[in-house]
C-alpha positions in Angstrom: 225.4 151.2 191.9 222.3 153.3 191.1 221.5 154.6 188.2 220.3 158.4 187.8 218.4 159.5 185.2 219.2 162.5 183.8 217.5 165.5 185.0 216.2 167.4 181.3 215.0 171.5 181.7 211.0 171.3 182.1 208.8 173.2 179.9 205.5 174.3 180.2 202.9 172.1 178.4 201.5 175.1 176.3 205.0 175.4 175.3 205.4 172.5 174.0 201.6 172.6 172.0 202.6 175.8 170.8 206.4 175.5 169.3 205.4 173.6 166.4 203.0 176.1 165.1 205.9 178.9 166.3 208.3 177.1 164.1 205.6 177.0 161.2 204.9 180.6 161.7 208.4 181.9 162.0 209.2 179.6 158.7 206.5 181.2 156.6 207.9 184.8 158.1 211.2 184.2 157.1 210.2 182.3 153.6 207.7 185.4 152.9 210.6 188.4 153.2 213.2 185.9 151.3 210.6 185.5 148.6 209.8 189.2 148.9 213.7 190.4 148.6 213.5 188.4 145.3 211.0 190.1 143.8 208.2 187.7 144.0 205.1 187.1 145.6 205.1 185.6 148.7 201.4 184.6 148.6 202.0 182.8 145.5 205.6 181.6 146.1 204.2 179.9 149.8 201.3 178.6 147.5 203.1 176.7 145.2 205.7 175.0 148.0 203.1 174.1 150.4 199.7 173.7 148.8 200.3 172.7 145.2 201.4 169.5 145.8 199.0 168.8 147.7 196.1 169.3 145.1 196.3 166.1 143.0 196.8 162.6 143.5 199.6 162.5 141.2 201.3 165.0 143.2 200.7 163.5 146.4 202.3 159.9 145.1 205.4 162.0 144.1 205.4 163.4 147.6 205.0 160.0 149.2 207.7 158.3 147.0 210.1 161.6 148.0 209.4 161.6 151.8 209.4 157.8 152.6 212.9 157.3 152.2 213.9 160.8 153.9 211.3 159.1 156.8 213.0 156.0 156.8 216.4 157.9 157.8 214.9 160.5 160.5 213.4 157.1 161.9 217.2 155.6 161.7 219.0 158.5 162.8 216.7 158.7 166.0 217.8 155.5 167.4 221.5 157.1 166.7 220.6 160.2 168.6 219.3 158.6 171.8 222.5 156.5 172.0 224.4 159.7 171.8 226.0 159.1 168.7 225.9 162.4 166.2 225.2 161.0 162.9 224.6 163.4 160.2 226.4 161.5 157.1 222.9 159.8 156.4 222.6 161.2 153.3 225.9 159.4 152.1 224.8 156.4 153.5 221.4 156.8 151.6 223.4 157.5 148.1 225.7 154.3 148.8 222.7 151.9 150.2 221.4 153.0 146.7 224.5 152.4 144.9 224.4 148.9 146.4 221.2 148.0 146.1 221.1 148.7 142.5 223.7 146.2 141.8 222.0 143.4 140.6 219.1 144.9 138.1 222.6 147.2 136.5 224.9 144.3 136.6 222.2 141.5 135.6 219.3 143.0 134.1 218.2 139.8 132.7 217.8 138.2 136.5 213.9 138.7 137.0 212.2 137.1 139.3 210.5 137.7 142.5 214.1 137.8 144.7 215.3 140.6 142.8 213.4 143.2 145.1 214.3 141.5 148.6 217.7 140.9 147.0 218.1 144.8 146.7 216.7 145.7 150.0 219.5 143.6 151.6 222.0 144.8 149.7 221.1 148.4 149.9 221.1 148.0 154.2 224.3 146.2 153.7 225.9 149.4 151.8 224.6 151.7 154.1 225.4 150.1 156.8 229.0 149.7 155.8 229.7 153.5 154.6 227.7 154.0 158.2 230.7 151.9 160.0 233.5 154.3 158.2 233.0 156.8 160.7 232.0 154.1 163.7 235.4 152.5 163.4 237.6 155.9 163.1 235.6 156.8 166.1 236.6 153.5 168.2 240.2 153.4 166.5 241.4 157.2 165.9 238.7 159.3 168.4 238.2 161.0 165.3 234.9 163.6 165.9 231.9 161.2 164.0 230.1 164.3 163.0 232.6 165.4 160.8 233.6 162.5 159.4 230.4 161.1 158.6 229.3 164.9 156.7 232.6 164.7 154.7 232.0 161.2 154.0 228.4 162.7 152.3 230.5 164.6 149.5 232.6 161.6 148.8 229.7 159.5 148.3 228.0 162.3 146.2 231.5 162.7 144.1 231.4 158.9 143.9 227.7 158.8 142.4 228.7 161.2 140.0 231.2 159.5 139.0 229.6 156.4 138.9 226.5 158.2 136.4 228.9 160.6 134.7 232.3 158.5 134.3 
């Protein structure tokens, strides 16, 4: 038996430079007339969303503390896409890995020590992991489309957090 790999569309190389400054470009069109419609300046508005945070070193930590966990999930998510599985529920699976993980410090704040932090790691993959293998197993059971179970399953985990901050 011989495997084929599959034949993908060939672009040109300059095409493939070019399209992420086409998609910058076309992203600071479309925010400039949204900002203009508005009423407001789209020089300044532009400023403040991509230089701004950009100026201090306070404001770069805050960026870094935002983007690594939304890094962490393209990074996951990418091992989902070249299998061919359409996962776009990782934002649920975020909130409950968070959920989990903060277990122990909510439930036992006096339990410090250096395990705490490993201990939440683990339990925050664990959590994820299992709100992941909702929409695996309704796949493999039901044939049930994953991408719409795993974005509906986002709102229940976001009702769930709110619930769980809010009562």
């Amino acid at each position: 038996m011989r495997l084929e790999l599959i034949k993908r569309p060939q672009h040109s190389t300059l095409f493939s430079l070019l399209s992420p400054f086409i998609a910058l470009a076309l992203t600071l069109i479309a925010g400039a007339i949204m900002f203009s419609l508005l009423g407001k300046n789209p020089a300044e508005a532009l400023y403040f969303y991509f230089i701004d945070p950009l100026r201090e070193v306070w404001s770069l930590h805050e960026l870094a503390v935002k983007a690594a966990p939304l890094i962490l999930i393209a990074v996951g998510l990418s091992i989902c896409y070249l299998s061919n599985n359409w996962n776009i529920g990782a934002e649920g699976q975020f909130i409950i890995g968070a959920v989990f993980g903060s277990f122990i410090p909510v439930i036992f704040p006096d339990f410090q020590n250096w395990t705490v932090l490993p201990l939440m790691l683990i339990l925050g993959m664990v959590g994820g992991a299992a709100y992941a293998s909702i929409p695996a197993w309704l796949k493999v059971r039901f044939n049930t489309n994953e991408i719409l179970t795993s974005l509906m399953l986002v709102y229940v985990a976001q009702l769930f957090n709110d619930w769980l901050v809010r009562g």
